[in-house]
N, CA, C and O atoms as a GROMACS GRO file, in nm:
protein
  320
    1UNK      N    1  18.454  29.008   0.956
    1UNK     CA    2  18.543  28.916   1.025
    1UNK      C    3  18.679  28.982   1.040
    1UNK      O    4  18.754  28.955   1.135
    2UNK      N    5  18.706  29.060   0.953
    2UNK     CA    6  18.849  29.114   0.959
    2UNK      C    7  18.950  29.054   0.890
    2UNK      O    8  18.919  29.022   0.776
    3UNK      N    9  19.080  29.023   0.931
    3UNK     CA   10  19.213  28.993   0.874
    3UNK      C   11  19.231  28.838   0.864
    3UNK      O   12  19.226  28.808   0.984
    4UNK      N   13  19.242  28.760   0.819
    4UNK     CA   14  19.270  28.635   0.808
    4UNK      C   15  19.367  28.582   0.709
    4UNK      O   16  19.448  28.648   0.644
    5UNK      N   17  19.344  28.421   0.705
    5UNK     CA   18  19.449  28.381   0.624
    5UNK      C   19  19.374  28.273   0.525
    5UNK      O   20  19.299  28.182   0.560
    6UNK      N   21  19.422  28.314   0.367
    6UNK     CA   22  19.315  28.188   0.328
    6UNK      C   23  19.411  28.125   0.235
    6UNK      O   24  19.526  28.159   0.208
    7UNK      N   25  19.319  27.998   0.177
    7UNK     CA   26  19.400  27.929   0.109
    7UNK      C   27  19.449  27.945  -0.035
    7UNK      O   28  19.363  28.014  -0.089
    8UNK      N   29  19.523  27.923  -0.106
    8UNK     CA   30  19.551  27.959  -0.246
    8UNK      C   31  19.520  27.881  -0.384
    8UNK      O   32  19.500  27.936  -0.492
    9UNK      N   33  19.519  27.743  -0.360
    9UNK     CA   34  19.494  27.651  -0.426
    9UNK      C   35  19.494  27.516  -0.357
    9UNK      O   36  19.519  27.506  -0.237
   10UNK      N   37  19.465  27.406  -0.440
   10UNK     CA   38  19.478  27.252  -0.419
   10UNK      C   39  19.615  27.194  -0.480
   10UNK      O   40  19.701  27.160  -0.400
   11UNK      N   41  19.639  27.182  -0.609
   11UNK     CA   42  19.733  27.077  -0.643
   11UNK      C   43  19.859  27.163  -0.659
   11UNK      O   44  19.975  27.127  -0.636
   12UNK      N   45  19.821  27.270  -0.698
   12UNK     CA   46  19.956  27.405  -0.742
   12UNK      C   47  20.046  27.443  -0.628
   12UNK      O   48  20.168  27.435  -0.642
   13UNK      N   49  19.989  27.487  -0.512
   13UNK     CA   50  20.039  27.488  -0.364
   13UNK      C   51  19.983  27.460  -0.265
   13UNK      O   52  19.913  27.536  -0.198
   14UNK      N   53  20.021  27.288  -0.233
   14UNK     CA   54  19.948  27.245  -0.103
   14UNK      C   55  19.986  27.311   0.016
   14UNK      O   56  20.103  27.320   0.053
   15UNK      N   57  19.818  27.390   0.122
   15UNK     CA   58  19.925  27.434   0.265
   15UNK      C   59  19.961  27.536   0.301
   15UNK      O   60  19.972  27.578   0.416
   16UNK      N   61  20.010  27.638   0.087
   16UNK     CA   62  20.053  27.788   0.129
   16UNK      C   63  19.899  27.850   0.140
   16UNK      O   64  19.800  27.787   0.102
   17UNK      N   65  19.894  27.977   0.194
   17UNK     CA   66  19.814  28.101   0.261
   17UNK      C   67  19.819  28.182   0.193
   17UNK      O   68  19.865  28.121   0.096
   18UNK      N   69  19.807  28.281   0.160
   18UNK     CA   70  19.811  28.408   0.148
   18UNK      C   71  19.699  28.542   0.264
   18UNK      O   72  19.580  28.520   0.288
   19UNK      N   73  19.764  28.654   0.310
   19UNK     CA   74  19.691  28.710   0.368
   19UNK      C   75  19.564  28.783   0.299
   19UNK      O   76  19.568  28.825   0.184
   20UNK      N   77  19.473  28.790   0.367
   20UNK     CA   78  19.312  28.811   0.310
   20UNK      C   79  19.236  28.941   0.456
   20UNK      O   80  19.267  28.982   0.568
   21UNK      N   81  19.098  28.960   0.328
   21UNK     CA   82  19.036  29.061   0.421
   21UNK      C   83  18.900  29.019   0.405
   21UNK      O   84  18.823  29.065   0.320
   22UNK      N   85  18.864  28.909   0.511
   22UNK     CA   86  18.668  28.839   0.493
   22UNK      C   87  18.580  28.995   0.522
   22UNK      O   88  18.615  29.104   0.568
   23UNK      N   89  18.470  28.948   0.476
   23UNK     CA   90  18.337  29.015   0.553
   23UNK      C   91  18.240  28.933   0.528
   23UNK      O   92  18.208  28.875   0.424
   24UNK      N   93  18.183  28.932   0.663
   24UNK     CA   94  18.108  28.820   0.674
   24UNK      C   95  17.938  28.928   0.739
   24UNK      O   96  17.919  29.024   0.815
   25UNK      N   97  17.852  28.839   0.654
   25UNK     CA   98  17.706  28.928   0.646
   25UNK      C   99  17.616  28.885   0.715
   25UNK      O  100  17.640  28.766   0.739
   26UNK      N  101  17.515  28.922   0.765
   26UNK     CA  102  17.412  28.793   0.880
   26UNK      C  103  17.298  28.815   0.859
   26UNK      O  104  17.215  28.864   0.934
   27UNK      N  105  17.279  28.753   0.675
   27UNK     CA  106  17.124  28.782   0.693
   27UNK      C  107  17.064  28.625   0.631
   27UNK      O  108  17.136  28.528   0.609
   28UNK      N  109  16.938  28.629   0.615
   28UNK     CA  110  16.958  28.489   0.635
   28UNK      C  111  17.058  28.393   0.442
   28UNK      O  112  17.016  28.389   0.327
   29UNK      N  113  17.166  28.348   0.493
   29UNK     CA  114  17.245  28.291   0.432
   29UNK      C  115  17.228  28.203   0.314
   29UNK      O  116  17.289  28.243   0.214
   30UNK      N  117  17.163  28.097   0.301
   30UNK     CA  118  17.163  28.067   0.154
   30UNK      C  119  17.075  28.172   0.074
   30UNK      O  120  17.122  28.215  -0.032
   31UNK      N  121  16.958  28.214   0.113
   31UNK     CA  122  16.911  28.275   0.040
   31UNK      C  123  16.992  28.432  -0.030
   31UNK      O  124  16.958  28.495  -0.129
   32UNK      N  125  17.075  28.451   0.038
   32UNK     CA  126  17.169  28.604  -0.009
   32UNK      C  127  17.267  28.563  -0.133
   32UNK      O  128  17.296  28.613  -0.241
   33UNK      N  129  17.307  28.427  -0.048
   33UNK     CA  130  17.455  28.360  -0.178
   33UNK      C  131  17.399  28.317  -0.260
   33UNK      O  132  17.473  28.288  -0.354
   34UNK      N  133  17.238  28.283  -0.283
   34UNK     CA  134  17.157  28.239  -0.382
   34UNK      C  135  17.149  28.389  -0.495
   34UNK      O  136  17.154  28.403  -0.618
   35UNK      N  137  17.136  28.474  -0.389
   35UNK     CA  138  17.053  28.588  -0.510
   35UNK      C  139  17.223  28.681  -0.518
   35UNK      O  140  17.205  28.798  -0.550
   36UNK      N  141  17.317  28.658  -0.503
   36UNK     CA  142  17.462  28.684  -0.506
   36UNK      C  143  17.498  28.632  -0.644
   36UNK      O  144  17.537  28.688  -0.746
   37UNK      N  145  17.463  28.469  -0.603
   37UNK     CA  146  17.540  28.405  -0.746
   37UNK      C  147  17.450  28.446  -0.864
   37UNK      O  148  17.494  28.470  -0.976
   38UNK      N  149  17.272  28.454  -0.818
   38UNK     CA  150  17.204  28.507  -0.979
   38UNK      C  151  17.271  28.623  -1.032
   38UNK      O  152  17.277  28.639  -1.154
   39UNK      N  153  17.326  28.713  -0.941
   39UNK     CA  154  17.326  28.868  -1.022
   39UNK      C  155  17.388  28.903  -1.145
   39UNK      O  156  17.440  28.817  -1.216
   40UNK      N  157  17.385  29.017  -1.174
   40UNK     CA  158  17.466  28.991  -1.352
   40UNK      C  159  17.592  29.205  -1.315
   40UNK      O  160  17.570  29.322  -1.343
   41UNK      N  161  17.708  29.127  -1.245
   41UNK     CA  162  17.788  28.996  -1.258
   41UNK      C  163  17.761  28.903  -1.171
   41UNK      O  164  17.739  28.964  -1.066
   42UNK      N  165  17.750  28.795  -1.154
   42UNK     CA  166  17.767  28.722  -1.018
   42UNK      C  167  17.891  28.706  -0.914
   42UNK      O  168  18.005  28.667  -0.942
   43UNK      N  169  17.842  28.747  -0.788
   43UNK     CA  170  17.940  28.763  -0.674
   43UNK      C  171  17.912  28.577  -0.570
   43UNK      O  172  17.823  28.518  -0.509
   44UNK      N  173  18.064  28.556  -0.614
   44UNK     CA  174  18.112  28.406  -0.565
   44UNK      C  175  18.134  28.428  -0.408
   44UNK      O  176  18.240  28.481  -0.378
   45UNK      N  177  18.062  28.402  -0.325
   45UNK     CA  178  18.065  28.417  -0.200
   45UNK      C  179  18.098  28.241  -0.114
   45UNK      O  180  18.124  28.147  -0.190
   46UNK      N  181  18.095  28.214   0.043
   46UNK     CA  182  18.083  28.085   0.085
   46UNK      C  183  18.019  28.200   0.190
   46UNK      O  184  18.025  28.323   0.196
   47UNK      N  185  17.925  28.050   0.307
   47UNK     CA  186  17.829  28.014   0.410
   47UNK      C  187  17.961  27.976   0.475
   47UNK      O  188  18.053  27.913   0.422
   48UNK      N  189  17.954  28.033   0.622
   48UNK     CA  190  18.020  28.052   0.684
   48UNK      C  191  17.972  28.052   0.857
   48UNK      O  192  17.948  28.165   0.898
   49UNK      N  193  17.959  27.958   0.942
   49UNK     CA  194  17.902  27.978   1.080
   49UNK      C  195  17.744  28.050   1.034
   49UNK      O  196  17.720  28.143   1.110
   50UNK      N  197  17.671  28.037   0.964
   50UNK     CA  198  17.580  28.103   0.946
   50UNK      C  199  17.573  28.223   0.829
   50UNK      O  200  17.471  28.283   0.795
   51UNK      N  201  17.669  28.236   0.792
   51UNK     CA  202  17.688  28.452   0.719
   51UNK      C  203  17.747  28.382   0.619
   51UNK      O  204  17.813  28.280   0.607
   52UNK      N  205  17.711  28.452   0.563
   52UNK     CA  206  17.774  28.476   0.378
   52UNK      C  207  17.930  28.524   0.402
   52UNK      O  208  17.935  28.569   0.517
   53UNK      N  209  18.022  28.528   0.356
   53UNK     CA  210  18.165  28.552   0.411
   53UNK      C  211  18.184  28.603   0.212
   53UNK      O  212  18.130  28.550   0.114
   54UNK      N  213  18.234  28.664   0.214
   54UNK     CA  214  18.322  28.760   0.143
   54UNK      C  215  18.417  28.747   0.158
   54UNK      O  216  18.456  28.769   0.272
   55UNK      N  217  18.532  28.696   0.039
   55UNK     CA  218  18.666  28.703   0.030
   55UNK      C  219  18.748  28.838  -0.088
   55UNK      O  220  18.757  28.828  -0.211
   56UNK      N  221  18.795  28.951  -0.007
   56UNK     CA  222  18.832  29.066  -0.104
   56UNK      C  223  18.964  29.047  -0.144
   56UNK      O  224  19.026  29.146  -0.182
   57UNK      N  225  19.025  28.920  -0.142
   57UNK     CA  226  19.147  28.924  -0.204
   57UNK      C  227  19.127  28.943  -0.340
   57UNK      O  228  19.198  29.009  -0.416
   58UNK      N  229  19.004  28.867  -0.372
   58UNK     CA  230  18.956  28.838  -0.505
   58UNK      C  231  18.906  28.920  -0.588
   58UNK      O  232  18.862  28.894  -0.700
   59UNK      N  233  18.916  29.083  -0.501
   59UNK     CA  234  18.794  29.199  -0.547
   59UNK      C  235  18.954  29.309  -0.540
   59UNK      O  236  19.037  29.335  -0.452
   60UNK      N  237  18.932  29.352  -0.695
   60UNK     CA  238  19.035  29.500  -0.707
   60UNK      C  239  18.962  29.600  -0.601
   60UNK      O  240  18.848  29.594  -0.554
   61UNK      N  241  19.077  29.702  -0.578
   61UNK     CA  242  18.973  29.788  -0.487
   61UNK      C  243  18.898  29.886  -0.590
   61UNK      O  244  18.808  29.957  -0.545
   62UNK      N  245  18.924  29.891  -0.701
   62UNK     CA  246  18.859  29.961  -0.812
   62UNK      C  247  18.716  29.951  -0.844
   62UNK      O  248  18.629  30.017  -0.901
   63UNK      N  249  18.738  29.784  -0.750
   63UNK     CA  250  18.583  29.749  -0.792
   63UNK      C  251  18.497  29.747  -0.581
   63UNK      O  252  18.379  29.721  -0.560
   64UNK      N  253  18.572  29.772  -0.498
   64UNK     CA  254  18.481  29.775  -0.408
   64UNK      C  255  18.344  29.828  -0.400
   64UNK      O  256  18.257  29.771  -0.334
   65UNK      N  257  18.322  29.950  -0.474
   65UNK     CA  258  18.182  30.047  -0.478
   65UNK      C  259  18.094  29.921  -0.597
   65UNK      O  260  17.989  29.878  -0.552
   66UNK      N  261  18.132  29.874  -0.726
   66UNK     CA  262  18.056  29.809  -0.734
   66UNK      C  263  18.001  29.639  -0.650
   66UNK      O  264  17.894  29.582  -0.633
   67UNK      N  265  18.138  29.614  -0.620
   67UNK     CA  266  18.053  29.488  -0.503
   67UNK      C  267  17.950  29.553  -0.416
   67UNK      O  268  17.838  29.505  -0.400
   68UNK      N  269  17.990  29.664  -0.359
   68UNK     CA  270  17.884  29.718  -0.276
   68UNK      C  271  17.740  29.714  -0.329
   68UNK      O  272  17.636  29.675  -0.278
   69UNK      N  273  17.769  29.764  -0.443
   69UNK     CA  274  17.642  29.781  -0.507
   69UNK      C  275  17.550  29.631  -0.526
   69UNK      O  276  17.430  29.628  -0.502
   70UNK      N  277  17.606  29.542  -0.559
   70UNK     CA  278  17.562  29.401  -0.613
   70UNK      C  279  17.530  29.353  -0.448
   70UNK      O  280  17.415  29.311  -0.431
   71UNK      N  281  17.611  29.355  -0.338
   71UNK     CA  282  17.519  29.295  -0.202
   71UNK      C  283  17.421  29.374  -0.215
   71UNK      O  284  17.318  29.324  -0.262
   72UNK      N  285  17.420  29.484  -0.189
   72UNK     CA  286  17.315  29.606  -0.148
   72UNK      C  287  17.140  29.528  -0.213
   72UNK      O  288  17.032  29.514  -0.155
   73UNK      N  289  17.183  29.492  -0.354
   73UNK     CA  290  17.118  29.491  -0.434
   73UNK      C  291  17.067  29.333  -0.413
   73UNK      O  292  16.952  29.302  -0.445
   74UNK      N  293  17.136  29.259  -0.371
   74UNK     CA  294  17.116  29.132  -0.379
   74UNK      C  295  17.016  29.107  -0.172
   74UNK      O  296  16.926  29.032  -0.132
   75UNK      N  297  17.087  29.196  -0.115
   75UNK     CA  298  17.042  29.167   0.027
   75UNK      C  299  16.875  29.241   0.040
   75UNK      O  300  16.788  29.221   0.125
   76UNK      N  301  16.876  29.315  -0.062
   76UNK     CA  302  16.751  29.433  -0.068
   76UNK      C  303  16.608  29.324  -0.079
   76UNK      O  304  16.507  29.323  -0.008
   77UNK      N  305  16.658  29.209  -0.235
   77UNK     CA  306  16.599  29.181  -0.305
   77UNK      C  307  16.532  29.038  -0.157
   77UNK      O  308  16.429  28.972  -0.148
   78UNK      N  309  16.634  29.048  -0.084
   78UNK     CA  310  16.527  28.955   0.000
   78UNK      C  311  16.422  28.989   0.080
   78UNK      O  312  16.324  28.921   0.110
   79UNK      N  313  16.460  29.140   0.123
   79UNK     CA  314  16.325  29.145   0.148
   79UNK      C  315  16.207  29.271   0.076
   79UNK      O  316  16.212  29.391   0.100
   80UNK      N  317  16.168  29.244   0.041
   80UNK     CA  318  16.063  29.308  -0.102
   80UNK      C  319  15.965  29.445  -0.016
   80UNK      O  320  15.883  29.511  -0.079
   0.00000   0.00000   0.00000
């Protein structure tokens, strides 16, 4: 998806944004955020127009190669 703007909280700051970087995946969708949230660690994703959406505000870049690894691993496992 690219560059966007997401939200920060509910009661702490109603309204403020912070800037963000989605990626959004197109395979079939609950079943990916299903085998996302089993993994060990589990990757907290949302369903999105259809796609799994990825929020990397939430991801050090220290850790990008292992998120990679955990979709890879999680998108693989759907199809056998």
């Amino acid at each position: 998806i690219g560059f966007e703007w997401t939200a920060i909280g509910g009661g702490s700051a109603p309204g403020s944004r912070l800037p963000t970087r989605l990626v959004a995946i197109a395979l079939p969708a609950a079943r990916l955020e299903s085998a996302l949230r089993a993994g060990r660690p589990p990757v907290i994703a949302r369903i999105e127009n259809d796609h799994v959406v990825l929020d990397l505000r939430t991801v050090p870049p220290a850790q990008d190669d292992e998120l990679a690894a955990l979709v890879t691993a999680a998108a693989s496992s759907l199809f056998p």
